[in-house]
C-alpha positions as CSV (number, residue, x, y, z in Angstrom):
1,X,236.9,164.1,240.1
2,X,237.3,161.5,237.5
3,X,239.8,161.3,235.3
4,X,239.4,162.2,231.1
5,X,240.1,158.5,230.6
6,X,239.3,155.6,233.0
7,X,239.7,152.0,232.3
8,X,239.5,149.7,234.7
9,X,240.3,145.6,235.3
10,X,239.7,144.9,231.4
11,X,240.1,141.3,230.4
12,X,240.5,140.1,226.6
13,X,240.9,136.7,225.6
14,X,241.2,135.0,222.3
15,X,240.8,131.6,221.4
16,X,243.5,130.3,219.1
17,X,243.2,125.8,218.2
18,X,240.6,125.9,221.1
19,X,243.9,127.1,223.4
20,X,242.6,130.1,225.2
21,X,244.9,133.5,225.2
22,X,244.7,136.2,227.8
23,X,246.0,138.9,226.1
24,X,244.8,141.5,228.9
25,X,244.5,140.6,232.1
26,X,242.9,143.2,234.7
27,X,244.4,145.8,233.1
28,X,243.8,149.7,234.7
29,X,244.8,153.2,233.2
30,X,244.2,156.3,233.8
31,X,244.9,159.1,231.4
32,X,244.5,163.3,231.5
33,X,243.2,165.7,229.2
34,X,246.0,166.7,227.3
35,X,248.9,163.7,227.6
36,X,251.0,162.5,225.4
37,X,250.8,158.9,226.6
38,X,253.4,156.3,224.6
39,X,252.8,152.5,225.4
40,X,255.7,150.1,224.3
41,X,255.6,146.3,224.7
42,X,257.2,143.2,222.9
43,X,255.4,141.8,219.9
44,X,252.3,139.9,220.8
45,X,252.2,141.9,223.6
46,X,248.4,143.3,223.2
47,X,249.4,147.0,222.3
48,X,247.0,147.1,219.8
49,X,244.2,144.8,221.1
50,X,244.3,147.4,224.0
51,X,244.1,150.5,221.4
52,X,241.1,148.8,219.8
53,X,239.0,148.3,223.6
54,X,239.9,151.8,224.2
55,X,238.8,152.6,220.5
56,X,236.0,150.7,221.1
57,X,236.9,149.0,217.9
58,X,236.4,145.6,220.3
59,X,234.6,144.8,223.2
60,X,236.7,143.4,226.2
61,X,235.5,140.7,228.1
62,X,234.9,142.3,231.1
63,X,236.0,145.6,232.7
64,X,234.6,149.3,232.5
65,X,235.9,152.1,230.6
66,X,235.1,155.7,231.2
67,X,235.3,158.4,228.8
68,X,234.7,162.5,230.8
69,X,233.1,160.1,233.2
70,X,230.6,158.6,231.0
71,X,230.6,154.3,231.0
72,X,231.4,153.7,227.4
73,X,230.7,149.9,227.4
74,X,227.0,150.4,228.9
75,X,226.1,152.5,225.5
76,X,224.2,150.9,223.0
77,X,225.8,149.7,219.8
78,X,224.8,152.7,218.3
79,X,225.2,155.2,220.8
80,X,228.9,153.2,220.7
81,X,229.5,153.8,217.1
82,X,228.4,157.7,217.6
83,X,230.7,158.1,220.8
84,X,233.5,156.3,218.3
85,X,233.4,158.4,215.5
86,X,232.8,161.9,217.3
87,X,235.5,161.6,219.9
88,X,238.0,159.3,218.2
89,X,241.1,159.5,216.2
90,X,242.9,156.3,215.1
91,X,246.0,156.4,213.1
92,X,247.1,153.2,211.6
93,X,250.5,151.4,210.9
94,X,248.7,151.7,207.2
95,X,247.3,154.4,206.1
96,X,244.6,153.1,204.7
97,X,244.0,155.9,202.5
98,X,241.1,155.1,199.4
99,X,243.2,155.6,196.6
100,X,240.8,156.7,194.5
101,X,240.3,160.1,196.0
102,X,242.9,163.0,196.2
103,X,244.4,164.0,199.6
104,X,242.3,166.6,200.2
105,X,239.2,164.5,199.9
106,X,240.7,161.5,202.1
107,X,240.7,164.4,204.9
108,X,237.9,165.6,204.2
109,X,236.1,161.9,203.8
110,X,235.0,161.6,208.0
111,X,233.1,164.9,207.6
112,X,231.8,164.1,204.5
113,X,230.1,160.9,205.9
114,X,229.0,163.1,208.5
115,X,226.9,165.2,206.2
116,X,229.1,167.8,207.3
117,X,228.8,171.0,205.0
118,X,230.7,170.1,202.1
119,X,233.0,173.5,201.4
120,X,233.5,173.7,205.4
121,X,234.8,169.9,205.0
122,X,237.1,170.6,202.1
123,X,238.5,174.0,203.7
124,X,239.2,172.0,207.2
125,X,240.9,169.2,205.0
126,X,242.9,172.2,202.9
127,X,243.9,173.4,206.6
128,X,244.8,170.4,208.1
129,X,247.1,169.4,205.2
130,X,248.9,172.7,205.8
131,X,249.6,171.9,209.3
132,X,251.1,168.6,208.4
133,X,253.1,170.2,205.8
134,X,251.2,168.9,202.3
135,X,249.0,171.8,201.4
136,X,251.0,171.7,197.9
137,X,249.8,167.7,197.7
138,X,246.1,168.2,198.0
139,X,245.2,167.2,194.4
140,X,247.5,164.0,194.7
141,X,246.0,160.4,195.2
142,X,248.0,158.0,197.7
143,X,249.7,156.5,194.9
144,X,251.7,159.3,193.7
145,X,252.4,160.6,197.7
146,X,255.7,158.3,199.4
147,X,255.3,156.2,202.9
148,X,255.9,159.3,204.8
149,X,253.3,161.9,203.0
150,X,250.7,159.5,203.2
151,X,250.9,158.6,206.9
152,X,250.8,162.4,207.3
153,X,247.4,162.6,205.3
154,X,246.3,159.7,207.8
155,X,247.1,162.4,210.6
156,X,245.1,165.0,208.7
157,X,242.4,162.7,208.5
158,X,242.4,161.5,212.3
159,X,241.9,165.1,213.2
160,X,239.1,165.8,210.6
161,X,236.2,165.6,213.0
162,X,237.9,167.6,215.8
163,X,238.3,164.3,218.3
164,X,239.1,164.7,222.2
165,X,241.3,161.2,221.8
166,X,243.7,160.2,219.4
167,X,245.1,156.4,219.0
168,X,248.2,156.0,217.4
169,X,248.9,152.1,216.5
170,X,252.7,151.9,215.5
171,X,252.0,154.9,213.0
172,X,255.9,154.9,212.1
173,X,256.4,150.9,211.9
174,X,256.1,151.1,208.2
175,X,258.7,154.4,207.5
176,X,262.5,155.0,207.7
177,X,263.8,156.1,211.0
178,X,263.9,160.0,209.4
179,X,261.1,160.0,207.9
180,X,259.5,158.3,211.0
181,X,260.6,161.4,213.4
182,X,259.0,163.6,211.4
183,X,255.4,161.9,212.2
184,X,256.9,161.7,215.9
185,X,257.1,165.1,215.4
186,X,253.7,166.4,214.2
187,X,252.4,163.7,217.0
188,X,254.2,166.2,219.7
189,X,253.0,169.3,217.9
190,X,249.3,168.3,217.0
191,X,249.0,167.7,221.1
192,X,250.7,170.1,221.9
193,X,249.2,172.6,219.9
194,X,245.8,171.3,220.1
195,X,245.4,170.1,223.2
196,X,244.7,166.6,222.0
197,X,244.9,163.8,224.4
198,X,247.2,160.9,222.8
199,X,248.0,157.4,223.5
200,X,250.8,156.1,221.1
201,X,251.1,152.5,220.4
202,X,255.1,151.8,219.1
203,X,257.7,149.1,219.1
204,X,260.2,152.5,219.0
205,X,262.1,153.2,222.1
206,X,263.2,156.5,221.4
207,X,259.8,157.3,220.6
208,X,258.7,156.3,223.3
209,X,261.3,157.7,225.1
210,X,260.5,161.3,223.6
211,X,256.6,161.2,225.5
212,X,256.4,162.6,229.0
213,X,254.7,159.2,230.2
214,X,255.2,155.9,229.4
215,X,253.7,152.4,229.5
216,X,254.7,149.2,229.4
217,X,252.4,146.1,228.2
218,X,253.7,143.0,229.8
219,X,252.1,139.7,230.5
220,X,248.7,141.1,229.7
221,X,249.5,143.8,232.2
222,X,250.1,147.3,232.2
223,X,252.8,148.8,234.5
224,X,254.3,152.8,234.3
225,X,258.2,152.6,232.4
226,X,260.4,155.1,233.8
């Protein structure tokens, strides 16, 4: 039986004053329905080149990835982009919130490009604002929400579109340690509680340290950390 998440020998390379850089080299993960993954590596590591191939936000160079047994790099760009924004989660170090638009309609904004039913949208973005505790922010824009708020609307967001996989790229890098452990914690509870499989980019050891498995990115490598 396959696993929820397959990748196997994936090679990335980037060309930097015609200097070639392996940044992945043959690296191979598997990952369960349901973990809480955290993967932790010295800048320049790869960390987030490897979110973005499993994202399929870039293409490796070579290597297979397998999502519930299906070969996500054989799709066609289009069936790629559909696989992306149905199953697929990403929380950013920014938020990347459009500041124009309140809270609630940043949440809602993935259904709404989905021609999801517009009141269905707005009441899943009112709920999921709730669960990250800023149902009493729904009518503020980005500007008037701090650091903290605004990566939690991110989170809201993320989960919009009910996806199987959530990416986390250093989504505390930018917030004060507190304030950072309280997006740790909603990370926890949001798998926890929704069964959400989660892979968690961070430069944060104790972060790490608080996930049930851990990776290490080395030498374009991937290797289990304690």
């Amino acid at each position: 039986m396959s696993a929820f998440l397959e990748v196997e020998d994936i090679y990335k390379s980037y060309f930097l004053n015609g200097k070639r850089i392996d940044v992945l080299r043959a690296v191979s993960v598997k990952v369960e329905k349901g973990e809480l993954v955290s993967l932790v590596g010295a800048s320049g590591s790869g960390k987030s080149t490897f979110l973005h191939v499993v994202g399929t936000l870039d293409m490796p160079a070579a290597g297979v990835m397998r999502f519930e047994g299906r070969s996500v790099f054989d799709l066609s760009d289009a069936e790629v982009a559909e696989f992306r924004n149905r199953s697929i989660g990403f929380v950013f170090q920014s938020h990347f919130l459009l500041p124009e638009f309140t809270a609630e309609e940043n949440v809602a904004m993935p259904a709404l490009f989905a021609r999801q039913d517009r009141k269905a949208a707005f009441r899943r973005a009112r709920s999921l604002l709730e669960r990250v505790g800023l149902a009493a922010r729904a009518e503020h824009k980005p500007g008037e929400l701090s650091g903290g708020e605004s990566q939690r609307v991110a989170l809201a967001r993320a989960l919009m579109l009910e996806p199987a996989l959530l990416l986390a790229d250093e989504p505390t890098g930018n917030l004060d340690p507190a304030t950072g452990e309280g997006i740790h914690t909603l990370l926890r509870e949001v798998n926890r509680d929704l069964g959400i499989t989660a892979i968690v980019v961070t430069h944060n050891e104790a972060l790490a340290r608080s996930m049930p498995r851990r990776l290490r990115l080395k030498d374009g490598q991937v290797s289990h950390d304690g």
